[in-house]
C-alpha positions, 0 to 999 in steps of 0.5 A, a space after each residue: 500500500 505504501 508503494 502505491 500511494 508514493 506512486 500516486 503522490 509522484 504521479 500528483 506531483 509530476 502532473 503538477 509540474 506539468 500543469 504549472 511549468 512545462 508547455 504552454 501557459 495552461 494545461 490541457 483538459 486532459 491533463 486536468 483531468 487525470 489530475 482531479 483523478 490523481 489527487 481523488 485517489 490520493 484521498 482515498 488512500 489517506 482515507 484508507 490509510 486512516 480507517 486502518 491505522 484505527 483499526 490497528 489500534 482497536 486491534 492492539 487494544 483488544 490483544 492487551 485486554 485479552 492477554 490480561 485476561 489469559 494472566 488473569 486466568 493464569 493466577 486463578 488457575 494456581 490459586 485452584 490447584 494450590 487450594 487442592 494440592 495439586 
C-alpha cells in the first residue's frame, strides 16, 4: 500500500509540474483531468490509510485486554490447584 500511494503522490506531483511549468501557459483538459483523478485517489488512500491505522489500534487494544485476561486466568488457575494440592 505504501508503494502505491508514493506512486500516486509522484504521479500528483509530476502532473503538477506539468500543469504549472512545462508547455504552454495552461494545461490541457486532459491533463486536468487525470489530475482531479490523481489527487481523488490520493484521498482515498489517506482515507484508507486512516480507517486502518484505527483499526490497528482497536486491534492492539483488544490483544492487551485479552492477554490480561489469559494472566488473569493464569493466577486463578494456581490459586485452584494450590487450594487442592495439586
Amino acid at each position: 500500500m505504501k508503494k502505491r500511494l508514493t506512486a500516486v503522490f509522484m504521479g500528483t506531483a509530476m502532473l503538477s509540474l506539468l500543469a504549472v511549468g512545462c508547455g504552454p501557459k495552461g494545461a490541457s483538459q486532459e491533463t486536468l483531468a487525470r489530475l482531479r483523478q490523481v489527487q481523488s485517489e490520493c484521498e482515498s488512500l489517506r482515507s484508507e490509510r486512516t480507517r486502518l491505522e484505527n483499526r490497528k489500534q482497536s486491534l492492539m487494544q483488544q490483544k492487551a485486554d485479552l492477554q490480561a485476561e489469559i494472566e488473569r486466568l493464569e493466577l486463578r488457575l494456581q490459586e485452584l490447584k494450590a487450594e487442592r494440592g495439586l
